[in-house]
C-alpha positions in Angstrom: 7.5 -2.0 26.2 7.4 -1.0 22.1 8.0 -2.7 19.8 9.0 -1.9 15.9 7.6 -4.5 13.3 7.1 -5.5 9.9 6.2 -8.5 7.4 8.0 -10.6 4.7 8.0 -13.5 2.7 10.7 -15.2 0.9 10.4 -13.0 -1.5 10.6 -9.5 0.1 13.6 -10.9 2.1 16.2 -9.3 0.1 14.4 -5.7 1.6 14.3 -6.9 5.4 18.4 -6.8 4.8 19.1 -3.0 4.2 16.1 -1.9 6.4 17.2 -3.9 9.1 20.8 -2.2 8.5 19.3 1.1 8.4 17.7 0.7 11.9 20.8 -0.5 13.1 22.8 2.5 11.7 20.5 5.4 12.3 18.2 4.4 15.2 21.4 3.0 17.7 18.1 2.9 21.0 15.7 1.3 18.6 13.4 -1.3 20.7 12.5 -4.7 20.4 11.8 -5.8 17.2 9.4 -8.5 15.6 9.4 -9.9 12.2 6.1 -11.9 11.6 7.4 -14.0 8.3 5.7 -16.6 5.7 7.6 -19.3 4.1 11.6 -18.0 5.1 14.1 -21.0 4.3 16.3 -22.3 7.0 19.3 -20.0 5.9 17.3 -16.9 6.2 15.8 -17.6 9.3 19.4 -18.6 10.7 20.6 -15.0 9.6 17.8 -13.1 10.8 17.9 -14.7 14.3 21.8 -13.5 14.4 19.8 -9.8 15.4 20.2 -8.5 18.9 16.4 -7.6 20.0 14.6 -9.2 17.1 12.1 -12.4 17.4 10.5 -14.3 14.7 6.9 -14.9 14.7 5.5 -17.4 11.9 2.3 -17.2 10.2 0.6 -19.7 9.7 -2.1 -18.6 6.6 -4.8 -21.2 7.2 -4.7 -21.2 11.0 -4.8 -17.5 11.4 -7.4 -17.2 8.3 -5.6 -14.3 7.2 -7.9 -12.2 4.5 -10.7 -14.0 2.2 -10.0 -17.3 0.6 -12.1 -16.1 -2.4 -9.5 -13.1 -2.4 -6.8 -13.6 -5.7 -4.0 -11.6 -4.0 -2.1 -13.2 -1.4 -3.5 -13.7 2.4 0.0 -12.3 3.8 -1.2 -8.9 2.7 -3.4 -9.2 5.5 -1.0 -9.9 7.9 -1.0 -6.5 9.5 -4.6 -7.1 10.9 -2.8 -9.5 13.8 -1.2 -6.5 15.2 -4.6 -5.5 16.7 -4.8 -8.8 18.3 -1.3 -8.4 20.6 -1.4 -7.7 24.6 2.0 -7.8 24.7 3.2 -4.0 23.8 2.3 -1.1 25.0 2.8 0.5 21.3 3.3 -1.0 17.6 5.0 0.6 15.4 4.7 -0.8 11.9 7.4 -0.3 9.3 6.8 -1.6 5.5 9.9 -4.0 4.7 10.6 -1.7 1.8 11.6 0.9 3.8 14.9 3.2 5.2 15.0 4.4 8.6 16.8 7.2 8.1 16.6 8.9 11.6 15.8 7.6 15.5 11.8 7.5 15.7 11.5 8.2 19.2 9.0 10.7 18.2 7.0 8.2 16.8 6.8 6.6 20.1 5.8 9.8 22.2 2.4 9.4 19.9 -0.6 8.4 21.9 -3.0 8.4 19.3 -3.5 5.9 15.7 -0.6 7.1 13.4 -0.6 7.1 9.7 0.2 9.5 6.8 -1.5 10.8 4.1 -1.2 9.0 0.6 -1.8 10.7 -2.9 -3.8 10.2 -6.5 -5.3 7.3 -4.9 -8.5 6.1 -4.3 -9.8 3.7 -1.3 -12.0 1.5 -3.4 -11.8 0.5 -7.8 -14.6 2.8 -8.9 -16.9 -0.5 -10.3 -17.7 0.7 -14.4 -21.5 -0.6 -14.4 -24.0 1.6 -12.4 -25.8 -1.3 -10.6 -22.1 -1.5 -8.7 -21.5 1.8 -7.9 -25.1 2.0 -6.5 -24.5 -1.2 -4.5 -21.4 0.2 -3.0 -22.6 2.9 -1.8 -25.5 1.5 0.0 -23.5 -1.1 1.0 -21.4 2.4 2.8 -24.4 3.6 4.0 -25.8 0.6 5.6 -22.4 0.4 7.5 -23.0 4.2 8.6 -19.3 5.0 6.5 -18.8 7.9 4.6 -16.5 8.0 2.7 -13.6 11.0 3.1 -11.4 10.7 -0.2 -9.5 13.8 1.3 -7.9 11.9 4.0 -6.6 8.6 2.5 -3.4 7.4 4.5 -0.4 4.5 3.3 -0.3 1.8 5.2 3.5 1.1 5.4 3.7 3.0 8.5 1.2 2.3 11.1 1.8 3.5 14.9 -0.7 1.3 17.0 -1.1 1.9 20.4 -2.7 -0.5 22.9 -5.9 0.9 23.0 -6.7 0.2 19.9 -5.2 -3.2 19.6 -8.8 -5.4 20.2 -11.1 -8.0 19.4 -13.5 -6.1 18.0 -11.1 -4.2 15.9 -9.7 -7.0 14.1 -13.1 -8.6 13.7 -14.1 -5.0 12.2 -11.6 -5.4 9.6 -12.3 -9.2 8.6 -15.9 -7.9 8.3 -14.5 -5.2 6.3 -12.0 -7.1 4.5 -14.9 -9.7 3.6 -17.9 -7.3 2.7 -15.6 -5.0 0.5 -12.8 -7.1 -1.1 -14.3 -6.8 -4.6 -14.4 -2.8 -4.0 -11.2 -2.3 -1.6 -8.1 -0.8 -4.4 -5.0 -1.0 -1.7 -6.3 -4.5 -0.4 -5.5 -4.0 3.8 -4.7 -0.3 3.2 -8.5 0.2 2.2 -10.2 -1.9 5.0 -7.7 0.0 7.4 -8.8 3.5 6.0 -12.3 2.7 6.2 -11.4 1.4 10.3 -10.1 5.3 10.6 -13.8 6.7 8.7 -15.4 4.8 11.5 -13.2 5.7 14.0 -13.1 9.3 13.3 -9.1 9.5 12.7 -7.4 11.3 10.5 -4.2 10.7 8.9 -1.4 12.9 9.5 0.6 15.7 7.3 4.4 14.7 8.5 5.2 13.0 5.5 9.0 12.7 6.4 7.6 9.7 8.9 6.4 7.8 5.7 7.6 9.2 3.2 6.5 7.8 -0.1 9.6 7.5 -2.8 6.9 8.8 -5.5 7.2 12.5 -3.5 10.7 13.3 -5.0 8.6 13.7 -8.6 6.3 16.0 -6.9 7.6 20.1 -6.0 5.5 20.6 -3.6 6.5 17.2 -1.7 9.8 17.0 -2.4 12.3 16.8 0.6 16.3 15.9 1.0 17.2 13.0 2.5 18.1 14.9 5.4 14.7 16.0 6.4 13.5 12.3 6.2 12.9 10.2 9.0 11.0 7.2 6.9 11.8 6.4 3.5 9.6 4.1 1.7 9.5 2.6 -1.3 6.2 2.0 -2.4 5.2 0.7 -5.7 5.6 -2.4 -7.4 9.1 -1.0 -8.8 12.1 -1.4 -5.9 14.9 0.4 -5.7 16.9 -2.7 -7.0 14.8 -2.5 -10.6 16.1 -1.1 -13.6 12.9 0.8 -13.7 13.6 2.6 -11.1 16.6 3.2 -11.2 15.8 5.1 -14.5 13.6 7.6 -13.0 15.1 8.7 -9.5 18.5 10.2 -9.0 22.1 8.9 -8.1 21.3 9.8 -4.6 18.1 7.6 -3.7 19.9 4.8 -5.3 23.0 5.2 -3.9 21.2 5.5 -0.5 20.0 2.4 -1.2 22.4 0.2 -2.2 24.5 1.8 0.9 21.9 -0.1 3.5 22.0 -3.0 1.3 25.6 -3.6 0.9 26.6 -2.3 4.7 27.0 -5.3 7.5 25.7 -3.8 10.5 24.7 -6.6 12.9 
């Protein structure tokens, strides 16, 4: 069995609403899904357990030890890593909260490898200003027998795990990661998980309409319709709700939008 999932907090509940609608709407056969959640009130608990084929897993920040305490963002970011502790499903397939499904992803599922997509104008680690840093990082790479690949950088809102790489040792690898690096990593998980793929030898892909970053539409050579998207995701610390963005993109993206946010679909 597979199994579609994502994380939220209180705050990133309002998201969970239209891309839960979306799913609904454009994905009619989409499988079981899970919602691992951090301090939901009673209310929205009570309306996300009105779903058909959804469960509710809650996290527990100190029992899991999500992410370093020393770390100043918060330990939910880390969530993510649990993934690669579950037996249950055969494959994982993680959407971002802030997010559209646009079109059924049973292609997705046919994958038998690690899935991600390529980000761009990004970096894996904050380049440290003082040369005693920079040396110390990379012999801190070397010493871990990474090298870094700045080519093949992938976004972390869509992440297609199958079982085999859901272990132990894997999420141990990324606490070590997560620990060693935090003062380096830029993208927080989305580092320590590209620097899992260095080791690993995986690549992320080119299909950009299965995570398809809201930032292409600025971009010619990215840019696609709606149409040709599968995975619409709105990355950024400016949501689609924000008068910032709604200044920049067109009438389509945000009426797209507001469409899965407004809709009742369960």
């Amino acid at each position: 069995m597979d199994t579609i999932v994502t994380v939220i907090d209180d705050k990133f509940f309002k998201y969970i609403i239209p891309w839960l609608n979306s799913i609904i709407k454009n994905y009619p056969t989409y499988p079981h899904i899970l919602v691992y959640h951090h301090n939901l009130n009673k209310e929205q608990i009570q309306y996300l357990s009105g779903f058909e084929r959804l469960s509710l897993i809650e996290i527990d920040l100190q029992k899991d030890k999500i992410g370093p305490t020393t770390f100043r963002m918060s330990k939910q970011t880390y969530a993510k890593y649990l993934y690669f502790l579950d037996t249950e499903y055969d494959k994982i397939l993680h959407i971002d909260p802030d997010a559209l499904i646009l079109k059924p992803l049973d292609g997705l599922f046919g994958q038998n490898n690690f899935f991600s997509v390529n980000c761009i104008n990004t970096n894996t680690f904050r380049i440290p200003r003082s040369i005693y840093r920079r040396i110390r990082l990379k012999t801190m790479l070397f010493r871990d027998g990474l090298k870094q690949n700045s080519k093949f950088i992938m976004n972390a809102g869509v992440l297609m795990i199958p079982r085999r790489y859901r272990t132990k040792d894997n999420y141990d690898y990324l606490a070590y990661l997560t620990r060693r690096y935090f003062r380096y990593l830029k993208h927080r998980d989305q580092s320590a998980i590209n620097m899992w793929m260095w080791k690993n030898h995986i690549k992320p892909s080119d299909k950009i309409e299965f995570n398809y970053q809201s930032r292409f539409f600025h971009l010619p050579e990215r840019n696609k319709p709606p149409s040709d998207i599968y995975i619409l995701h709105f990355v950024g610390q400016h949501k689609p709700d924000s008068e910032w963005f709604r200044n920049r993109y067109d009438k389509e993206i945000i009426d797209l939008y507001d469409y899965y946010a407004s809709m009742r679909a369960r």
